[in-house]
C-alpha positions as CSV (number, residue, x, y, z in Angstrom):
1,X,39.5,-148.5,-98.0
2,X,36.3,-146.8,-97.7
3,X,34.3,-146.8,-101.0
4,X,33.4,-143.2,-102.5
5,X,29.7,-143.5,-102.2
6,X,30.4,-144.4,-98.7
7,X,31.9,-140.9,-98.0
8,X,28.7,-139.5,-99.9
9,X,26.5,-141.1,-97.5
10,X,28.4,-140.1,-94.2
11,X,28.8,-136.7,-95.4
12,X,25.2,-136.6,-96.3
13,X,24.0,-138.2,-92.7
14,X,26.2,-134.7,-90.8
15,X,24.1,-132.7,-93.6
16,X,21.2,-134.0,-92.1
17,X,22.3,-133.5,-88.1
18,X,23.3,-130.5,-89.6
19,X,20.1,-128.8,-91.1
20,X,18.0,-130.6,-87.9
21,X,20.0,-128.4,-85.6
22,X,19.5,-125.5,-87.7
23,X,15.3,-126.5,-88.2
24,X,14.8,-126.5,-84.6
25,X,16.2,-122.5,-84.5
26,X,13.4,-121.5,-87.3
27,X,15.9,-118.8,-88.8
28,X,14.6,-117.7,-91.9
29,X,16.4,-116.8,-94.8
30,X,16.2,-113.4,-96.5
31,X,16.1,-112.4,-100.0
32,X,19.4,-112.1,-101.9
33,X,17.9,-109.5,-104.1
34,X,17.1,-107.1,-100.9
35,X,20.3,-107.5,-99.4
36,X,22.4,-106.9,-102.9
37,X,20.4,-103.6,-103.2
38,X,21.3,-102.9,-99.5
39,X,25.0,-103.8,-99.9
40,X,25.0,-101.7,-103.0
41,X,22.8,-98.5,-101.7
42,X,24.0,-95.0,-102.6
43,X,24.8,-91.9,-100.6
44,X,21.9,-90.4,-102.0
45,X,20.0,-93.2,-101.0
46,X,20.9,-93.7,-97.8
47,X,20.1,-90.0,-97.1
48,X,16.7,-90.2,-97.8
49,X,16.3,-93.0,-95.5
50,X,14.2,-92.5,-92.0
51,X,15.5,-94.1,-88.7
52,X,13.0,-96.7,-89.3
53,X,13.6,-97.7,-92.6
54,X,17.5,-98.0,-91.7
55,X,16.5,-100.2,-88.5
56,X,14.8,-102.6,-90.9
57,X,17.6,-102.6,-93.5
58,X,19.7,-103.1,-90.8
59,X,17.9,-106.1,-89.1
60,X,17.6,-108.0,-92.5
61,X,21.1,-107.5,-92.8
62,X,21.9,-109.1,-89.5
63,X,19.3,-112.0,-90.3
64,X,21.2,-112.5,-93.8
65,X,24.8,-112.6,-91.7
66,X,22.8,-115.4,-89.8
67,X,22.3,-117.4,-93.0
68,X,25.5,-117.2,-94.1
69,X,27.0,-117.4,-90.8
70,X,24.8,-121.0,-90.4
71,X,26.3,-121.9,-93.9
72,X,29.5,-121.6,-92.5
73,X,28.9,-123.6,-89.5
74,X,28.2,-126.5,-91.3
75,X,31.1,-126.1,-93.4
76,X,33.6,-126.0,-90.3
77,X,31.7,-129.2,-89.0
78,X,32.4,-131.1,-92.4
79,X,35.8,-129.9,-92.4
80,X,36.3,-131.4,-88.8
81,X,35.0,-134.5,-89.7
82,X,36.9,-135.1,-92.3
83,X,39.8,-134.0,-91.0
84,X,39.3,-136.5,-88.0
85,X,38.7,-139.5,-91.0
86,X,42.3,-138.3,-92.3
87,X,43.7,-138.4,-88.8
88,X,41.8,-141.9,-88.2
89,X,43.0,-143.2,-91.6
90,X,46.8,-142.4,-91.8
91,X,47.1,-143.6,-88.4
92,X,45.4,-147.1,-89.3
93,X,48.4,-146.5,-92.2
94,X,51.1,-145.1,-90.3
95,X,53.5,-148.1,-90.3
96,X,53.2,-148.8,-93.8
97,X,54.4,-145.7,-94.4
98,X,57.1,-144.1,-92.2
99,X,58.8,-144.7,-88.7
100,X,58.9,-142.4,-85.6
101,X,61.5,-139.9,-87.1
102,X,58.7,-139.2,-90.2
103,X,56.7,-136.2,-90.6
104,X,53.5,-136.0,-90.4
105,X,52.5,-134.4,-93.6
106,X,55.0,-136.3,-95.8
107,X,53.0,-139.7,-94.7
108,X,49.6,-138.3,-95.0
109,X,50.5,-137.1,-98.7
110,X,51.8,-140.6,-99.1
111,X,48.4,-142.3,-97.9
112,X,46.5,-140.1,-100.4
113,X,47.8,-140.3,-103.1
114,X,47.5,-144.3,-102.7
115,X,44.7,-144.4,-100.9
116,X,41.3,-143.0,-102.3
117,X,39.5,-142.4,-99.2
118,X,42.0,-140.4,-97.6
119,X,42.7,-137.9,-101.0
120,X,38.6,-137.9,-100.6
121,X,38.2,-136.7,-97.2
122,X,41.3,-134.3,-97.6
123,X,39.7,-132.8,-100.6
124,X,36.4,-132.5,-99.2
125,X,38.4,-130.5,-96.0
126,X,40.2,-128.5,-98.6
127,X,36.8,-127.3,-100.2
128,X,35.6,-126.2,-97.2
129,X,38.0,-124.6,-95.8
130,X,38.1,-122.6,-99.9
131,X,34.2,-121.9,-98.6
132,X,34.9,-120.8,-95.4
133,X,37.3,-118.0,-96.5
134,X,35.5,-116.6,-99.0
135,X,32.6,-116.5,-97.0
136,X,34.0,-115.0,-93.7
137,X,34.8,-112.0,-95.6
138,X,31.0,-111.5,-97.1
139,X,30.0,-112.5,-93.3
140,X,32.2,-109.5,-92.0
141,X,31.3,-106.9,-94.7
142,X,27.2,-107.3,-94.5
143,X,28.1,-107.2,-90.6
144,X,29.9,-104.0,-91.1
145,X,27.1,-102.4,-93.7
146,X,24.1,-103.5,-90.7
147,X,26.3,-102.1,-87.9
148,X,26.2,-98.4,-89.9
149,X,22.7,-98.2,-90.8
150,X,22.0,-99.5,-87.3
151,X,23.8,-96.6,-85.8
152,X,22.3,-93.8,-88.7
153,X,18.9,-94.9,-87.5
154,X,19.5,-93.7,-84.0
155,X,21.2,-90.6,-85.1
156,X,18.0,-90.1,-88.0
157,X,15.2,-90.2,-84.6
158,X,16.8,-87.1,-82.7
C-alpha cells in the first residue's frame, strides 16, 4: 500500500512539472478585480466604451480565460495520473478480488474501500474532475463576454 504522504509527494512532483511547463510560456495572470467588473459591466457602461477600450477589455479577458484555462490543465493532468495509479493498483489487486466474469467498478469499489491508496487517488480524481466542471463553465462564459466586446470594438471604429 502506498503511504498517504507518499501520494502528497508524487502529486506535488506533477505540480512542479506542471507549473515548469507553464513558467517557460511567461503567461501572466490578470486581476480578478478587473475581470469581475468586466464580467459584471452595464449596458450603460458598455455604451460609453470606445473601440479601443473594448479591445483592451477584451484582450484581458482572453488572458484571464488563459489562466483559468492553464488551471484546468493541470487539473485534467492530476486526474490522469491518478486515474492510471487506480488502474495500476486494482490490477496489482484484481485476483484478490473478483474473477474474469467481475465488473470492473464493483472490484475497484472493493479495493478502495480496503485499500487507502486507491480511495486516495480515486478521491483526488473525483476532486478534479468537481474543479474541472465548475471551471469549464467560467472558462466558456468570460470567452463568450471577450468574444462580444471584441466584436463591439470593430463595430465602435467605423
Amino acid at each position: 500500500m502506498i503511504s498517504k504522504n507518499k501520494i502528497s509527494v508524487q502529486e506535488s512532483e506533477i505540480d512542479k512539472k506542471i507549473q515548469a511547463v507553464y513558467d517557460s510560456l511567461r503567461i501572466l495572470p490578470v486581476s480578478d478585480e478587473d475581470v469581475d467588473k468586466l464580467l459584471n459591466i452595464s449596458p450603460q457602461e458598455l455604451a460609453r466604451l470606445t473601440g479601443e477600450d473594448c479591445n483592451a477589455r477584451a484582450y484581458s479577458l482572453f488572458a484571464h480565460n488563459l489562466v483559468i484555462q492553464k488551471r484546468m490543465n493541470s487539473l485534467i493532468s492530476k486526474k490522469k495520473w491518478a486515474e492510471n495509479n487506480v488502474k495500476y493498483l486494482v490490477a496489482r489487486e484484481w485476483n484478490n478480488y473478483g474473477d474474469s466474469y467481475s465488473k470492473y467498478e464493483d472490484i475497484k469499489y472493493k479495493i478502495a474501500n480496503e485499500n487507502g491508496s486507491v480511495y486516495q487517488f480515486m478521491r483526488l480524481q473525483s476532486d478534479c474532475e468537481l474543479e474541472i466542471d465548475a471551471l469549464s463553465f467560467v472558462c466558456a462564459r468570460i470567452q463568450s463576454i471577450a468574444e462580444t466586446l471584441n466584436s463591439l470594438s470593430y463595430s465602435k471604429r467605423r
